[in-house]
ROLO-410774 format. One record per residue: residue in one letter; x, y, z of N, C-alpha, C in turn. Coordinates in steps of 0.02 Angstrom, whole numbers, plus 50000, padded with zeros to 5 digits. Atoms other than C-alpha are relative to their C-alpha. Example, Ala and Ser with C-alpha at 12.3 -4.5 7.8 and 13.67 -1.06 7.14 Angstrom:
A500454994150000506154977550390500455006050000S499584994149997506844994750357499615005550037
END
This chain:
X500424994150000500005000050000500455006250000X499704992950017500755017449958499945005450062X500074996249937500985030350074499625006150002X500724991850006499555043449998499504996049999X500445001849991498535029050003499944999350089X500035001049912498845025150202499565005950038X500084994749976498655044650224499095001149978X500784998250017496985045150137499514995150058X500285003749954496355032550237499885000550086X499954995149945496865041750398499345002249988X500434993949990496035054150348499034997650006X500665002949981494385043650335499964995250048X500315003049922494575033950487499865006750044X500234992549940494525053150580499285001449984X500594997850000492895055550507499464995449993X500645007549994492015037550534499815002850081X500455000749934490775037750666500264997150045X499625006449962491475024050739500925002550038X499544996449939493255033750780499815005550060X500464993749962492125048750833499734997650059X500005001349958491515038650951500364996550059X499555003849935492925030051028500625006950027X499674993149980493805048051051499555003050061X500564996649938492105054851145500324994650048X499845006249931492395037951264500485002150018X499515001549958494185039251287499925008250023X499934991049939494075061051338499704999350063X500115000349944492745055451450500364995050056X499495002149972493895041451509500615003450031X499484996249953495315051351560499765006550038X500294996949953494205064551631499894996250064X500205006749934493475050951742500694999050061X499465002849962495225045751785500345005950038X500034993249964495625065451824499895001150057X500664999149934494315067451939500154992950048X499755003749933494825052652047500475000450015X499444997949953496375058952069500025003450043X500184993249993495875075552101499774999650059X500535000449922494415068752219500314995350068X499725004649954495515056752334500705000750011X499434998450005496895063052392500574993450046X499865002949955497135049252530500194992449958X500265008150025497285035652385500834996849994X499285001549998498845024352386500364999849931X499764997450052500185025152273499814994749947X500245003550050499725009752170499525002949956X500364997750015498245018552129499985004849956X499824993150031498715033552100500304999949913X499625002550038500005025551970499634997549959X500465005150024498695013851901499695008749943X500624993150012497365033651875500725002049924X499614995950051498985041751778500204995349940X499775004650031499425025451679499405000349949X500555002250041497765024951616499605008149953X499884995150037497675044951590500524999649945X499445001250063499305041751480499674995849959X500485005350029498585027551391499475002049945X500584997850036496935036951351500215006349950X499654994650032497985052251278500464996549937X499765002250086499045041051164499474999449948X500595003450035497445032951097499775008149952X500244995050046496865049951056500425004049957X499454997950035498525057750984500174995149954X499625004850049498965043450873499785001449918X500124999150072498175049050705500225005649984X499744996650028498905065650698500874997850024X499355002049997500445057550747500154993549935X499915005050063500375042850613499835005549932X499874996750073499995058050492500585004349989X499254997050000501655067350525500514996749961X499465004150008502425051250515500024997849920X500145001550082501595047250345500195006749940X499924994150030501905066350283500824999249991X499425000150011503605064750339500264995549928X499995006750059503695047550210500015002949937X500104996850067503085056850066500675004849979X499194996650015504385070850098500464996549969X499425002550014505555059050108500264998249917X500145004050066505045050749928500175005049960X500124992450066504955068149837500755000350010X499464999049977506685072349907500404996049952X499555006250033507355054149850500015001349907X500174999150065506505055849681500475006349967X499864993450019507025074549638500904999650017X499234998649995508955070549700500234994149950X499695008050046508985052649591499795004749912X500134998250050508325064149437500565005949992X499654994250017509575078149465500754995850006X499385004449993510945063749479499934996649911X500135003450054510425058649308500035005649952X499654996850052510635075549215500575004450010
END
């Protein structure tokens, strides 16, 4: 698969229902997990560890498509770059 096809495809998993809704879940998920930090201050450290593990967690989940499109943008760069220096090596 090509790497403007990967990117297109991004771009329509961001606007399926179906990611739309697992983004709403995970914000209210790490809110959730927020707020029991927030609200318990007396909680042990396992816990505590466990609340931020799972705030991290829910923050990758939601950062990962504009981070897999950087990564895929970067790709393309890279290609144009390769292309345009293998054509100027040739006249």
């Amino acid at each position: 698969m090509t790497t403007e096809r990967l990117l297109a495809l991004l771009d329509d998993l961001e606007k399926h229902e179906g990611w739309i809704y697992i983004q709403d879940t995970m914000k209210e998920e790490v809110i959730s997990a927020a707020m029991k930090l927030a609200d318990n201050p007396n909680q042990t450290e396992k816990i505590t560890d466990y609340q931020r593990g799972a705030i991290w967690a829910g923050r990758q989940l939601l950062e990962i498509l504009p981070k897999l499109r950087v990564r895929l943008q970067n790709e393309i760069l890279v290609e144009v770059a390769k292309e345009k220096s293998a054509l100027a090596d040739i006249t």
